[in-house]
C-alpha positions in Angstrom: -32.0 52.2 2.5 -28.3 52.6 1.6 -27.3 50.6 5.1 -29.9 47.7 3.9 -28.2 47.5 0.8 -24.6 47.6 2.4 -25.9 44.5 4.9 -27.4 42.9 1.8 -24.0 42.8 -0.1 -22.5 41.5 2.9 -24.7 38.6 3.8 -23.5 35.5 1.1 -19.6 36.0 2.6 -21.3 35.5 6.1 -23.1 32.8 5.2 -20.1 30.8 3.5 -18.0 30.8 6.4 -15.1 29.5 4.5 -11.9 28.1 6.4 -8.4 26.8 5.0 -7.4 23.2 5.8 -4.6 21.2 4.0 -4.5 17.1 4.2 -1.2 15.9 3.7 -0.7 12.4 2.5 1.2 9.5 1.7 0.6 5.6 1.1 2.0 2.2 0.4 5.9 3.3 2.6 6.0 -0.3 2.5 9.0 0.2 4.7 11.3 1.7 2.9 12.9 3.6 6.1 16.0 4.1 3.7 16.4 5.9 0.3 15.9 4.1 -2.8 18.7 3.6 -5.3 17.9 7.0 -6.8 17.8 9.0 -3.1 13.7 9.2 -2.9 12.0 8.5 0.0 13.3 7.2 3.3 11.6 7.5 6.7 14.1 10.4 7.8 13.7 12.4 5.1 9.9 12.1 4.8 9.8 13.2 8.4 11.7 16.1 7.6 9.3 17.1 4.8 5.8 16.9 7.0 7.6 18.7 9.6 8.3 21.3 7.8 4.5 21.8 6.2 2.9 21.5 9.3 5.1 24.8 10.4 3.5 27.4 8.7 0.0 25.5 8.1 -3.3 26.5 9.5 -5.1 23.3 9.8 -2.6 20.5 8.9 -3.7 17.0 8.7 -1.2 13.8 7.9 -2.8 10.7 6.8 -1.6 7.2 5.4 -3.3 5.2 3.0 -2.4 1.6 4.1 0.6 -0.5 3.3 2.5 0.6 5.6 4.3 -2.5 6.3 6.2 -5.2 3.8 9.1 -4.4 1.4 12.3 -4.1 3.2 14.6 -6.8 5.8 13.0 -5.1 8.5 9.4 -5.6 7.8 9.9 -9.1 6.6 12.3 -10.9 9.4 10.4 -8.6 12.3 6.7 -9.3 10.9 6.1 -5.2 10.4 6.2 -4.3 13.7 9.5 -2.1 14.1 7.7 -0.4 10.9 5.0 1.0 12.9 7.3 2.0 15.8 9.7 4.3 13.4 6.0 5.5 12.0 5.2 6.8 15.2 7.5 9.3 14.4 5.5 10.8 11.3 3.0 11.6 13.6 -0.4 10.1 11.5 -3.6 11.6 12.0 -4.8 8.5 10.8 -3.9 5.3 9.2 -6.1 2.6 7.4 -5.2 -0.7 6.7 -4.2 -2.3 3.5 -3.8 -5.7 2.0 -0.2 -6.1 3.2 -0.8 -5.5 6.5 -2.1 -8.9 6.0 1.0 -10.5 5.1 1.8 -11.9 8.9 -1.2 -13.3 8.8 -4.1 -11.3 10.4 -3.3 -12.3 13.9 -0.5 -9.8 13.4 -2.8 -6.9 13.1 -3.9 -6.4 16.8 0.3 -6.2 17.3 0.1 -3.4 15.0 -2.5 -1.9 16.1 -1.3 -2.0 20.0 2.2 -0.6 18.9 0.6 2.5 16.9 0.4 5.9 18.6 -1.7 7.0 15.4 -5.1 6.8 15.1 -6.1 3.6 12.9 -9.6 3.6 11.6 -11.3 0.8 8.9 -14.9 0.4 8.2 -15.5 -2.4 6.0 -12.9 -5.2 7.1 -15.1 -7.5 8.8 -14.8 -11.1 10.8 -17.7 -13.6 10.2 -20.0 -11.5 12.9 -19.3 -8.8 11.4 -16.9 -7.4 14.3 -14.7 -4.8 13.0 -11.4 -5.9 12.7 -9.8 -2.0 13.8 -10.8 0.1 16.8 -13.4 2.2 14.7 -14.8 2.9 11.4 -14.2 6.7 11.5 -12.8 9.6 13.4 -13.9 13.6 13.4 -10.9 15.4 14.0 -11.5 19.5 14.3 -8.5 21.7 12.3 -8.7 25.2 12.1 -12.5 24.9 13.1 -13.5 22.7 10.4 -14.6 18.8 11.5 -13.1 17.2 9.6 -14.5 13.1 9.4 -12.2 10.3 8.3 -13.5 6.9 7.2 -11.2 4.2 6.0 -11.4 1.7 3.7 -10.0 -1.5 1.9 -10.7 -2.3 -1.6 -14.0 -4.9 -2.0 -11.6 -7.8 -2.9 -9.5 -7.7 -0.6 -9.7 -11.3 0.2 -10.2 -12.3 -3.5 -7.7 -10.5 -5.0 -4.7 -10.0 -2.8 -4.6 -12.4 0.2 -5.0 -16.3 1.2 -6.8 -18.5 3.5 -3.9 -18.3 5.7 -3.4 -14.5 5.7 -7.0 -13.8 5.9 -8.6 -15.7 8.8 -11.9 -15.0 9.6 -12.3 -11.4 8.0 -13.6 -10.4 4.7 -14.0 -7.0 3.0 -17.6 -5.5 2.7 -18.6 -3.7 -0.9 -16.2 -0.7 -0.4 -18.9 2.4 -1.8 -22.0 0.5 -0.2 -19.7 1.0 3.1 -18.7 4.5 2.7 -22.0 5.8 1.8 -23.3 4.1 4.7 -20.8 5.6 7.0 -20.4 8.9 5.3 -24.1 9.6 5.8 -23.4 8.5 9.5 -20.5 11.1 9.7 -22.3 14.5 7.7 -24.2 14.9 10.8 -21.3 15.2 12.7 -18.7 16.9 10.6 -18.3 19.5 8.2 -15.9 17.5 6.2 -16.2 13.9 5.2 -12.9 12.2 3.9 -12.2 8.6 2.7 -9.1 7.4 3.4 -8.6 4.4 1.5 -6.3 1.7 0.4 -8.4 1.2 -2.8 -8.3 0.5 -6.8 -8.8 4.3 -8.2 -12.3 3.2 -10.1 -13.3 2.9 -6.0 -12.3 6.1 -5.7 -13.8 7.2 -8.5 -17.1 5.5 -8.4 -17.2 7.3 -4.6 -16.9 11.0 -5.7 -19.2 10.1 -8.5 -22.2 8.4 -6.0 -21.8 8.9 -2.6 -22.3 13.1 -3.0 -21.4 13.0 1.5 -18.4 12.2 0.8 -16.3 15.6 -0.1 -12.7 13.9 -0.8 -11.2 10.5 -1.1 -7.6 10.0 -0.7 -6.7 7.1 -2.4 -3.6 4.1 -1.5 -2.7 0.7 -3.3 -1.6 2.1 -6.8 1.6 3.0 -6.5 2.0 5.3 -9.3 -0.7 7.5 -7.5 -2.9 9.5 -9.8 -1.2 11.8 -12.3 -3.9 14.9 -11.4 -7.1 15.5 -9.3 -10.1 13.9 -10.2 -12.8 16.1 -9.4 -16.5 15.4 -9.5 -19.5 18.6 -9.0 -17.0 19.7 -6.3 -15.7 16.4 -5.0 -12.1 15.6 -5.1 -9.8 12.1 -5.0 -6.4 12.1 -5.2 -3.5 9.5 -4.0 0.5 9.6 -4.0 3.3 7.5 -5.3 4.3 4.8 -3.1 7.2 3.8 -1.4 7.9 7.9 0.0 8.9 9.1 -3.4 6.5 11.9 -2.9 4.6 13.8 0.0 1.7 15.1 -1.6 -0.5 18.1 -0.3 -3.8 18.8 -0.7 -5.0 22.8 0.4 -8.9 22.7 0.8 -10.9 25.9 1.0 -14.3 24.6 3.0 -17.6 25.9 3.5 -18.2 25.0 7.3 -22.0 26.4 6.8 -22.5 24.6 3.4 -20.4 21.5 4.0 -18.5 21.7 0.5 -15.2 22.5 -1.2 -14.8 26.2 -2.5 -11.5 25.6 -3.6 -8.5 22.7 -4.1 -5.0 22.3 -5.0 -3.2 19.6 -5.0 1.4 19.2 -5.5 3.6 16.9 -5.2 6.7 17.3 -3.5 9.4 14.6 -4.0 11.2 13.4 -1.3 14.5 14.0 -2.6 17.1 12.8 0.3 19.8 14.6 -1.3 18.2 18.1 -0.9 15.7 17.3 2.5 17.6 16.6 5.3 17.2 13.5 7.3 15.4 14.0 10.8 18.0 13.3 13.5 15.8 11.3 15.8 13.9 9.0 13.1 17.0 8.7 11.4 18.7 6.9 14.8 15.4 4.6 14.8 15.9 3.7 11.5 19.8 3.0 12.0 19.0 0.9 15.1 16.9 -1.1 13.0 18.7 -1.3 9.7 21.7 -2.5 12.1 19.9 -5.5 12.6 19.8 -7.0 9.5 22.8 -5.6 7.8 24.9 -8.7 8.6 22.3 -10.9 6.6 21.6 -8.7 3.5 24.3 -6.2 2.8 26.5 -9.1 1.4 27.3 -10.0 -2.6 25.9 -12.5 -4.2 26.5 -11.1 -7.9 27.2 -8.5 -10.3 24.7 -7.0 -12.7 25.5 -5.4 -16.4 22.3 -3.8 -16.6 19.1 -2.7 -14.4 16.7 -4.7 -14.6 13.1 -3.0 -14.4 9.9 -5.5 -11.9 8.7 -6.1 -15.6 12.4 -7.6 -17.0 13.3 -9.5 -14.0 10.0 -11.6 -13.7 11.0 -14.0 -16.3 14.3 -14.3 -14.3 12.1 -15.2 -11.2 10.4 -17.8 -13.5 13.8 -19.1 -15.0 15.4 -19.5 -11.0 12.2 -21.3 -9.9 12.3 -23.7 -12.7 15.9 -24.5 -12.4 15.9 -24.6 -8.8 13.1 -26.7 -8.1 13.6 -29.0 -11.2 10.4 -27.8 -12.5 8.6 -27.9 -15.8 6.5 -25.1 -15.5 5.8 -22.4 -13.4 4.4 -18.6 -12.9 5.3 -15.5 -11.3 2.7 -12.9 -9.8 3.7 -9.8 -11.4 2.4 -7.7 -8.0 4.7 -10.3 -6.3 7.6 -8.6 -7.8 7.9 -5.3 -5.8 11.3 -3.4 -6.8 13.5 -3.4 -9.6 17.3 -4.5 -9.4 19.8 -1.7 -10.1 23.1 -2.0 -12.5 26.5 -3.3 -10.4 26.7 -5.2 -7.1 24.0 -7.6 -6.5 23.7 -8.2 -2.8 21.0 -10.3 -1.0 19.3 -7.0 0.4 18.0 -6.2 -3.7 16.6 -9.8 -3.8 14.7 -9.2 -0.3 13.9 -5.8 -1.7 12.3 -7.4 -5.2 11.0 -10.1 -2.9 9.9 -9.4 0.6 7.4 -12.2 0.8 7.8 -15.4 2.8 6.4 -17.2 0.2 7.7 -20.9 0.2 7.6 -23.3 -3.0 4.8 -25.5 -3.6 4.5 -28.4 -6.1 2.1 -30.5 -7.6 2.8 -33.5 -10.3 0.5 -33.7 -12.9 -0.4 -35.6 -15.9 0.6 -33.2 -19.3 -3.3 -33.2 -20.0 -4.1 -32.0 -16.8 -1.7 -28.8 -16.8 -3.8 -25.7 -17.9 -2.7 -23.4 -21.4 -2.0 -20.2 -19.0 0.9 -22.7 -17.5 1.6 -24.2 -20.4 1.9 -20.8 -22.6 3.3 -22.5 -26.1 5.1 -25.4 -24.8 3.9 -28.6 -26.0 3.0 -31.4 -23.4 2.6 -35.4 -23.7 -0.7 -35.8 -22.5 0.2 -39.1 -20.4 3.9 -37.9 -19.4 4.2 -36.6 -15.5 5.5 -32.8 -14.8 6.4 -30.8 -12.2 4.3 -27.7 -11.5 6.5 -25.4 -8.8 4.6 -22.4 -7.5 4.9 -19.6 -4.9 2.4 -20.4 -2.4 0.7 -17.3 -2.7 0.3 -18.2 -6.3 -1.0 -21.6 -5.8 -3.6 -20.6 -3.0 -5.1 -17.1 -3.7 -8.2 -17.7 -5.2 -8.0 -15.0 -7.6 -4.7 -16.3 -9.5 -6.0 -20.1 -8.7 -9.2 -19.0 -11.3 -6.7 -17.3 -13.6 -4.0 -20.0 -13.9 -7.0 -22.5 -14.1 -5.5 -24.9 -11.4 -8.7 -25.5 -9.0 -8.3 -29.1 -8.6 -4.5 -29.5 -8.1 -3.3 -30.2 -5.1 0.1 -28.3 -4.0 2.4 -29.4 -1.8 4.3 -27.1 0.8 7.7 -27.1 1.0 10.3 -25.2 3.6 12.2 -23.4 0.8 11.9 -19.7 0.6 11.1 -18.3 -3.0 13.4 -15.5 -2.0 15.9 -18.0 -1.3 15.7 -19.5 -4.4 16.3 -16.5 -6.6 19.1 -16.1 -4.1 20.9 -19.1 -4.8 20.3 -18.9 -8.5 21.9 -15.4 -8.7 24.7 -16.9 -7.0 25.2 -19.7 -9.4 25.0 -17.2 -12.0 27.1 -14.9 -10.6 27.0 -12.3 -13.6 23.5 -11.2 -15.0 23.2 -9.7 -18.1 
C-alpha cells in the first residue's frame, strides 16, 4: 500500500510534462540598421543581443512582428530590399508582414519574400480569390520538444486604415480573430503551442486571448510603444516590444506539452543600448556597405535647430512647409506619417528622410470656399465663392480612411512630381534656423 501511495503522489508531475521555451521578439525595425540619436537600437547591436540569449537558452525562438521595412535612406531609395538582406542576419524564426511592407507597392512583396532566408508566414492577407499573398498561413517549429505553431497576422483594416489603391493591389485583409481562430483550431492538432504573431492594434490582441482559448500567446507588432506589461487572460498571454530596436524583449514560457497550456510566464525588456552591447562585426560591415550608399545624399546640412523638436511639435512645421511651398491655402498632415522626431543642432537631409521616409508626392485640388470641409478648414474663415488651393500628401488625399475623416470624397486631386520630403527639405533650408 505504501508503494501505491508513493506512485500516486507521483503521477500529476508525470502527467504535466512541463518543458521551458523562451520567444524572443522584436517589431516595427523599420530599418533603422543604425543607432538612434540616443544610441538604441541598430541592426549590429540588436544582433549582438539575440546572439547572446540564444547561448545559454533551451528552446530559443526569434520572431518579428512586421514592419520591417520603411524609415531610413536605405529602405526608401532601395524599396526595402537591402533591409531584408542585413535581416538575414538576425536569424528570424519567422516574420509576418505589416502595413509598411506595403509601401512599394505590393508588387514589391514577392522581392521580399524571395530575398528572406526567414521563414515568412500570413494568414489573412488575401487577393480577390482569396490566394494567400505569403508562402503559408502558419508554421510548427519543435524547441526543446515542444511544437510550437506560429500564425501570422495583419490588423482587419489593413487596407482601410493604413494603405492606398496603389499600394494595395488586389489584396485585402480578412477579420483578424475570425482568421486566427480558424487557423489556431487548424494548428492545436498539430502543436502543443499555438502563437500569433501579429502586426496588429493591441485590442486584436486582446480580443484574441480573450476568444480564441487555442490560441496560448500573441505577440503583438504595429504600436510602437509596445505594451507597458503582460496581458494575461485564464492563462493566455500577449505581449509586444517597442519599435525601431530600442528593446529586445524576451518572453520565458513554462508549457504543458500533455495539457497544451502555460504553467508559467515572464516577460523583460532589454534595451538595446549601443553604448554597452557591442556591435556584431559581420552585420555591422552589411550595414556600413549599405549606409555608404546614401551617405553622399543625406549626411549633408541643410540647417541648425535650437531645440528638439518631438513627431507631435514638428507636424505643424510639415503643415507650415507644405503651405508655403506649394502656395497653398490649406492643408493636413497624417500624424502616423510623421515617423521620428528631429534632434537639437545640425539639421541634415538624413533627419528629414528619417521624419519622412515616404515617397509621398504633393497633390492638389482647387475648390470653391464652400466646398472645402471644417476638418480643413479648422477656424479659418472662407468666402464661399472665392477659389483655394487644397495641397495634400498623396497618401492623405487617397487612403480611404483619412479621405472619410477629412470629408474630401468628391474632390479630385491632382498628382504632382514633387516629393513631400523634398518640400520640408527646401523649406528648412530657406529657414535655415528653426527655433
Amino acid at each position: 500500500m505504501r508503494y501505491l501511495f508513493l506512485l500516486a503522489a507521483l503521477l500529476p508531475a508525470a502527467a504535466q510534462d512541463v518543458r521551458k521555451i523562451t520567444i524572443l521578439h522584436s517589431n516595427d525595425l523599420h530599418a533603422r540598421l543604425l543607432p538612434d540619436s540616443n544610441q538604441l537600437g541598430g541592426f549590429a547591436h540588436l544582433a549582438t543581443a539575440v546572439r547572446n540569449e540564444r547561448k545559454g537558452c533551451t528552446g530559443c525562438l526569434y520572431v518579428h512582428a512586421g514592419d520591417l521595412v520603411q524609415g531610413t535612406p536605405v529602405s526608401t531609395l532601395f524599396k526595402g530590399t537591402p533591409v531584408y538582406h542585413v535581416a538575414n542576419k538576425l536569424k528570424f524564426d519567422a516574420h509576418t508582414l505589416g502595413n509598411h511592407e506595403f509601401d512599394y507597392a505590393y508588387t514589391q512583396i514577392p522581392v521580399f519574400l524571395k530575398a528572406a532566408k526567414f521563414p515568412v508566414v500570413s494568414a489573412n492577407i488575401v487577393d480577390e480569390r482569396g490566394k494567400l499573398m505569403a508562402p503559408r498561413p502558419y508554421l510548427i517549429k519543435k524547441v526543446n520538444g515542444v511544437r510550437v505553431a506560429i500564425l501570422g497576422a495583419a490588423m482587419t483594416d489593413l487596407v482601410q486604415g493604413f494603405l492606398t489603391p496603389r499600394t494595395a493591389g488586389p489584396y485585402r485583409a480578412l477579420p483578424v480573430v475570425e482568421t486566427m481562430a480558424k487557423y489556431a483550431k487548424e494548428a492545436r492538432g498539430k502543436a502543443d503551442l499555438v502563437v500569433v504573431l501579429g502586426h496588429i492594434h493591441q485590442k486584436e490582441g486582446s480580443q484574441i486571448i480573450q476568444d480564441v482559448p487555442e490560441v496560448n500567446v500573441v505577440v503583438e507588432g504595429h504600436n510602437h510603444a509596445g505594451r507597458k506589461e503582460l496581458e494575461q487572460v485564464d492563462g493566455r498571454v500577449a505581449v509586444g516590444c517597442q519599435g525601431y530596436g530600442r528593446d529586445l524583449c524576451k518572453l520565458e514560457l513554462e508549457v504543458d506539452r500533455k495539457q497544451k497550456k502555460l504553467v508559467s510566464w515572464k516577460w523583460t525588456r532589454i534595451p538595446i543600448e549601443a553604448k554597452r552591447i557591442a556591435a556584431a562585426k559581420d552585420v555591422q560591415k552589411q550595414v556600413d556597405k549599405w549606409e555608404k550608399k546614401v551617405a553622399e545624399m543625406v549626411d549633408v546640412k541643410i540647417g541648425e535647430s535650437r531645440r528638439e523638436f518631438n513627431q507631435a511639435e514638428f507636424r505643424p512645421l510639415i503643415e507650415k512647409a507644405m503651405l508655403e511651398e506649394m502656395k497653398a491655402d490649406f492643408t493636413h498632415m497624417n500624424s502616423g506619417g510623421v515617423r521620428d522626431r528631429l534632434p537639437r543642432g545640425e539639421i541634415r537631409a538624413r533627419h528629414i528622410w528619417n521624419i519622412m521616409p515616404f515617397d509621398n508626392r504633393m497633390m492638389t485640388a482647387k475648390v470653391k470656399g464652400a466646398a472645402i470641409p471644417a476638418a480643413l478648414r479648422k477656424d479659418k474663415r472662407v468666402e464661399a465663392e472665392r477659389e483655394y488651393t487644397i495641397a495634400l500628401p498623396d497618401y492623405v488625399a487617397t487612403n480611404e480612411s483619412q479621405v472619410k475623416s477629412l470629408g474630401i470624397v468628391g474632390i479630385r486631386f491632382a498628382e504632382t512630381d514633387i516629393y513631400l520630403r523634398d518640400v520640408i527639405i527646401e523649406w528648412v533650408k530657406k529657414q535655415k534656423v528653426l527655433q
